[in-house]
mmCIF file of the C-alpha atoms, coordinates in Angstrom:
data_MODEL
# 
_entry.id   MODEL 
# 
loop_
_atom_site.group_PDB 
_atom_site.id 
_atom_site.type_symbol 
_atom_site.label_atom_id 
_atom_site.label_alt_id 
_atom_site.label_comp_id 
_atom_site.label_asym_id 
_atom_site.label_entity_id 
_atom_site.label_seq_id 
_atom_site.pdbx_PDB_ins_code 
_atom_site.Cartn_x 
_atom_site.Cartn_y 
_atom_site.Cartn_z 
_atom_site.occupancy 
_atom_site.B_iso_or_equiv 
_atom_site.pdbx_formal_charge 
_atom_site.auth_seq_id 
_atom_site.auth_comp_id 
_atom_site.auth_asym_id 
_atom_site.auth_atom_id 
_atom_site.pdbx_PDB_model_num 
ATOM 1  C CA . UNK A 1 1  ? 41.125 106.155 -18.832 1.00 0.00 ? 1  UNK A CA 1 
ATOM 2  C CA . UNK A 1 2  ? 43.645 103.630 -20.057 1.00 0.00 ? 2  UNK A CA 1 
ATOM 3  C CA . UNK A 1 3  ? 43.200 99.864  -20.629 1.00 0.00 ? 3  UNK A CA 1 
ATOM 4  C CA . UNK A 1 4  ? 46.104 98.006  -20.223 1.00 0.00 ? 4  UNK A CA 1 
ATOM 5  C CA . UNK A 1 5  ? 46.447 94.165  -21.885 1.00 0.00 ? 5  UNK A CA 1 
ATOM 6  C CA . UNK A 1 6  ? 48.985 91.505  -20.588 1.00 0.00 ? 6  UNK A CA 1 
ATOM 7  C CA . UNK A 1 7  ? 50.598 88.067  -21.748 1.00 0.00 ? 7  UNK A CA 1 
ATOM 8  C CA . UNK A 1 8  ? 48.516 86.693  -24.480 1.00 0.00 ? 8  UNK A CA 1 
ATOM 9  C CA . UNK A 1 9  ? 45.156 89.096  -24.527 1.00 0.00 ? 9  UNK A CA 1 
ATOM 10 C CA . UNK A 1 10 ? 47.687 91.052  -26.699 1.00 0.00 ? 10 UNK A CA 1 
ATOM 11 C CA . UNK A 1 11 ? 47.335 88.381  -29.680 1.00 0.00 ? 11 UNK A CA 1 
ATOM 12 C CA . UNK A 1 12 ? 43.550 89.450  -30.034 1.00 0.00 ? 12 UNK A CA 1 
ATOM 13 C CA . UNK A 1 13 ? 44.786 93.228  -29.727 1.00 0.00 ? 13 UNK A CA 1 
ATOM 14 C CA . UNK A 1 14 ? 46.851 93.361  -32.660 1.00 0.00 ? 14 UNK A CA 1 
ATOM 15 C CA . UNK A 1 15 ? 49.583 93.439  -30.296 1.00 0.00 ? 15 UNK A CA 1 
ATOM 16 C CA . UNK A 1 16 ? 48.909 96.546  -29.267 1.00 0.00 ? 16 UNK A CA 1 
ATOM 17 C CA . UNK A 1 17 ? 49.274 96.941  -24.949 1.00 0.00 ? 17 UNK A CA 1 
ATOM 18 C CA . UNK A 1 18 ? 47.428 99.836  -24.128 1.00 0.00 ? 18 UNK A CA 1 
ATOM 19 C CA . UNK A 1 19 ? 43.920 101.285 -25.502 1.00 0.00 ? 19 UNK A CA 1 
ATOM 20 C CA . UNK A 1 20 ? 43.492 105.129 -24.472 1.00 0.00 ? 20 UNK A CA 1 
ATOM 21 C CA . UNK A 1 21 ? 40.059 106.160 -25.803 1.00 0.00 ? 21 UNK A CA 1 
ATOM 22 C CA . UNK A 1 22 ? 40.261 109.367 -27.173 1.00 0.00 ? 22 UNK A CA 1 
ATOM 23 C CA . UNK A 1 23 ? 38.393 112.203 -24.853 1.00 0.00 ? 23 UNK A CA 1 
ATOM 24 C CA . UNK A 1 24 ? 35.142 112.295 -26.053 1.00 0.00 ? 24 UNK A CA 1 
ATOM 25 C CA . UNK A 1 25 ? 34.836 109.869 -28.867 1.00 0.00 ? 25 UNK A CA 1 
ATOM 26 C CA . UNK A 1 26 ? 33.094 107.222 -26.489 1.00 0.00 ? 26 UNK A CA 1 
ATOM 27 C CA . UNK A 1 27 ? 30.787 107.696 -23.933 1.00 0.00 ? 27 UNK A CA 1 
ATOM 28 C CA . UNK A 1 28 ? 30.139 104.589 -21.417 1.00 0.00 ? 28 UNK A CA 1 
ATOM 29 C CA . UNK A 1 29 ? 29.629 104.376 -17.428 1.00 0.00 ? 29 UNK A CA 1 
ATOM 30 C CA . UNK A 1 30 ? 30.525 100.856 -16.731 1.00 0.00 ? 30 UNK A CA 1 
ATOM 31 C CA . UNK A 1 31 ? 32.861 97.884  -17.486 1.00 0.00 ? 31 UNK A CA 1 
ATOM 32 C CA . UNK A 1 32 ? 30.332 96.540  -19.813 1.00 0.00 ? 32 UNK A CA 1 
ATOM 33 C CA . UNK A 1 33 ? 30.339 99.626  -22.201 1.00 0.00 ? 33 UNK A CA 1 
ATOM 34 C CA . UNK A 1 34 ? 34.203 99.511  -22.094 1.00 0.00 ? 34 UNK A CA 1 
ATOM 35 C CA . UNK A 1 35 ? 34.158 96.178  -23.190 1.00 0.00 ? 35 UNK A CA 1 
ATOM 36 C CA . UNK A 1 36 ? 31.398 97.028  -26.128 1.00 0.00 ? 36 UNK A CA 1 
ATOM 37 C CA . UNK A 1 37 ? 34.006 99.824  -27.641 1.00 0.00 ? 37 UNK A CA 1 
ATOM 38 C CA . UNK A 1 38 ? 36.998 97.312  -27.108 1.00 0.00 ? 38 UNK A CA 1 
ATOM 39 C CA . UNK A 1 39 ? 35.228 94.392  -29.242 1.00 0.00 ? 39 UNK A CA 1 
ATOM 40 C CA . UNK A 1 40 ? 34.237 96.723  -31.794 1.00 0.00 ? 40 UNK A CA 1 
ATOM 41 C CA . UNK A 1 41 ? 37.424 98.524  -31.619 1.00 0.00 ? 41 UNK A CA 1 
ATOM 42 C CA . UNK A 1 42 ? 39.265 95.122  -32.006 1.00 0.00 ? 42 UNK A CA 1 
ATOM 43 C CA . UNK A 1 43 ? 36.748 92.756  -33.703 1.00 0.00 ? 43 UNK A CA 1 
ATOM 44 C CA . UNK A 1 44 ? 34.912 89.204  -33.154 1.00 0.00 ? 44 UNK A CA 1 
ATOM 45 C CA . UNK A 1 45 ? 38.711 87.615  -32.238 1.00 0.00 ? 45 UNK A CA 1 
ATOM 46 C CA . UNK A 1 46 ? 38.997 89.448  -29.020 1.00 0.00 ? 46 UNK A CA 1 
ATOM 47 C CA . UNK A 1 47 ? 35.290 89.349  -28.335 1.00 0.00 ? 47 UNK A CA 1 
ATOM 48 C CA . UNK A 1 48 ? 35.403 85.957  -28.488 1.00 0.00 ? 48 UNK A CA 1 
ATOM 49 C CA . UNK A 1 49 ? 38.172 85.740  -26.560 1.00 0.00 ? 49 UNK A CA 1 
ATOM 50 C CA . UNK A 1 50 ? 36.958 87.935  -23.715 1.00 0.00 ? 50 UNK A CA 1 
ATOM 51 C CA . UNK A 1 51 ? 33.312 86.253  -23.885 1.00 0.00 ? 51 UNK A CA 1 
ATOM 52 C CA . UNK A 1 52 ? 35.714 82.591  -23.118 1.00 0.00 ? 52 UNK A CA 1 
ATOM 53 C CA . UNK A 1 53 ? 34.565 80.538  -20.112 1.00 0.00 ? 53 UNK A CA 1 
ATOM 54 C CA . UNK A 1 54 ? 37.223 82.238  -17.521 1.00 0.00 ? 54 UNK A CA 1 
ATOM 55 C CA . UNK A 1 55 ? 39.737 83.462  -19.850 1.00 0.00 ? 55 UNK A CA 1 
ATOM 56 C CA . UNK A 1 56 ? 40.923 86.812  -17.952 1.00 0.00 ? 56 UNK A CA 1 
ATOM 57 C CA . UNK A 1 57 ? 41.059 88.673  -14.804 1.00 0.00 ? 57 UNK A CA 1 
ATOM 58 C CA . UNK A 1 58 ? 39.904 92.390  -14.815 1.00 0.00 ? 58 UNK A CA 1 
ATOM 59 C CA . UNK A 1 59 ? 40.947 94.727  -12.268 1.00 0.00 ? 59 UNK A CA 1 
ATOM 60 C CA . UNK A 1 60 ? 39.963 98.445  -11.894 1.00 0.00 ? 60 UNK A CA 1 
ATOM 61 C CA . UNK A 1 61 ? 41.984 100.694 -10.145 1.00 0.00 ? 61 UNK A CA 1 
ATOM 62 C CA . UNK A 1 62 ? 44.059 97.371  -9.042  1.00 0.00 ? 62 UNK A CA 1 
ATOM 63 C CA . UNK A 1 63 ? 40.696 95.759  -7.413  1.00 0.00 ? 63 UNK A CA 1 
ATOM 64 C CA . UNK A 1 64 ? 39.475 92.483  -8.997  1.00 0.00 ? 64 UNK A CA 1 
ATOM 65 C CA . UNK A 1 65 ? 35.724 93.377  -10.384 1.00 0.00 ? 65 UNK A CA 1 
ATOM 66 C CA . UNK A 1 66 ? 34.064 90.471  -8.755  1.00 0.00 ? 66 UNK A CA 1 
ATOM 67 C CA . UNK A 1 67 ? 32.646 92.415  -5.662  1.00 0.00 ? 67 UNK A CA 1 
ATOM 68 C CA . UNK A 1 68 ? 32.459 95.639  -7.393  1.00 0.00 ? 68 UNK A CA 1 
ATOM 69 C CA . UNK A 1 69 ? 29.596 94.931  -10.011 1.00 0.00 ? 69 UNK A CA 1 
ATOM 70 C CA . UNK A 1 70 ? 31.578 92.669  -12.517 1.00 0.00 ? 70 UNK A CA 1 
ATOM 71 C CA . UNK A 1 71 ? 30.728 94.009  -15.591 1.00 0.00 ? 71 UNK A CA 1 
ATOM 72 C CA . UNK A 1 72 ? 28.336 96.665  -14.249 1.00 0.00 ? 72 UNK A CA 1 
ATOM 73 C CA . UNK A 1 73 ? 31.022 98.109  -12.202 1.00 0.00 ? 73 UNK A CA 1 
ATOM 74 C CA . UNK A 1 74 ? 31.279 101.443 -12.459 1.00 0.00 ? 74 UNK A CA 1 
ATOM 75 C CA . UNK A 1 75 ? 33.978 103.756 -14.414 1.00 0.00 ? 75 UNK A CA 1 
ATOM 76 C CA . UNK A 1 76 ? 35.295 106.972 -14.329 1.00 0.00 ? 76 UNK A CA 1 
ATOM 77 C CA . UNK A 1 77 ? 37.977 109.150 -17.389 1.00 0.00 ? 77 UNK A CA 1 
ATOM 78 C CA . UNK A 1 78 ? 40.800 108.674 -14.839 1.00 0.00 ? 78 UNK A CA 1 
ATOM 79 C CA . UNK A 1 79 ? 40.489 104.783 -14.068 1.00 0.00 ? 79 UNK A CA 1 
ATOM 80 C CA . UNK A 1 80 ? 43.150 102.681 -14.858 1.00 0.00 ? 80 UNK A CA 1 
ATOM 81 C CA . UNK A 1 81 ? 41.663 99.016  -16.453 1.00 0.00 ? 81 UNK A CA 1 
ATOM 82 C CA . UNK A 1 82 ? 44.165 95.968  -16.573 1.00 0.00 ? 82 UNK A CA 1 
ATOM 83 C CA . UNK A 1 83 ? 43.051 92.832  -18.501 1.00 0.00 ? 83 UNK A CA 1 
ATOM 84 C CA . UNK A 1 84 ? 45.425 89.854  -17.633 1.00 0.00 ? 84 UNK A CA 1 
ATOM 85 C CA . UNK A 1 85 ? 44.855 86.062  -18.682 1.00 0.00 ? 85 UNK A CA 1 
ATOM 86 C CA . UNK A 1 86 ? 44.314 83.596  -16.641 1.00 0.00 ? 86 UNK A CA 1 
ATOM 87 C CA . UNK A 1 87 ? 47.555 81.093  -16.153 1.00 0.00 ? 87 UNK A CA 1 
ATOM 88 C CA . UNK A 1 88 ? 46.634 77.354  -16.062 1.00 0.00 ? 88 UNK A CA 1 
ATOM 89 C CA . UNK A 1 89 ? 49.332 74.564  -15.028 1.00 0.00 ? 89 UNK A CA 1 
ATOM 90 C CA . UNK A 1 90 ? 48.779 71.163  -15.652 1.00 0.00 ? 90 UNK A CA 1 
# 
């Protein structure tokens, strides 16, 4: 599995752009236990961050997780996870 982070989710990542759990070291089924590993992995800035009103948009595989079980949606070791921000325009 790899998690990819875009445009500014990157300043709560340490500026890191990818997270590649390492085989093994975390076991989780669905979107939700990603996201546990990632705030711990990254700490309360990015939790807080991803927790935000409507902050980012999550695809899986390059589907948007809103009909696929939002944060229970399911995961698998070869899914590809890509957490963009949302753009507002005033």
């Amino acid at each position: 599995m790899t998690v990819t982070f875009y445009g500014r989710v990157t300043e709560y990542t340490n500026g890191e752009k990818s997270f590649t759990p390492a085989p093994g070291s975390c076991s989780f089924a669905t979107l939700r236990g990603l996201f546990d590993v990632l705030c711990s992995h990254y700490g309360e800035g990015f939790e807080s961050f991803i927790n935000g009103s409507e902050t980012c948009l999550i695809l899986i595989n390059g589907s948007g997780t809103a009909y696929s079980g939002g944060m229970d949606s399911p995961l698998g070791s070869g899914d590809k996870v890509e957490i963009l921000p949302f753009v507002d325009a005033g």
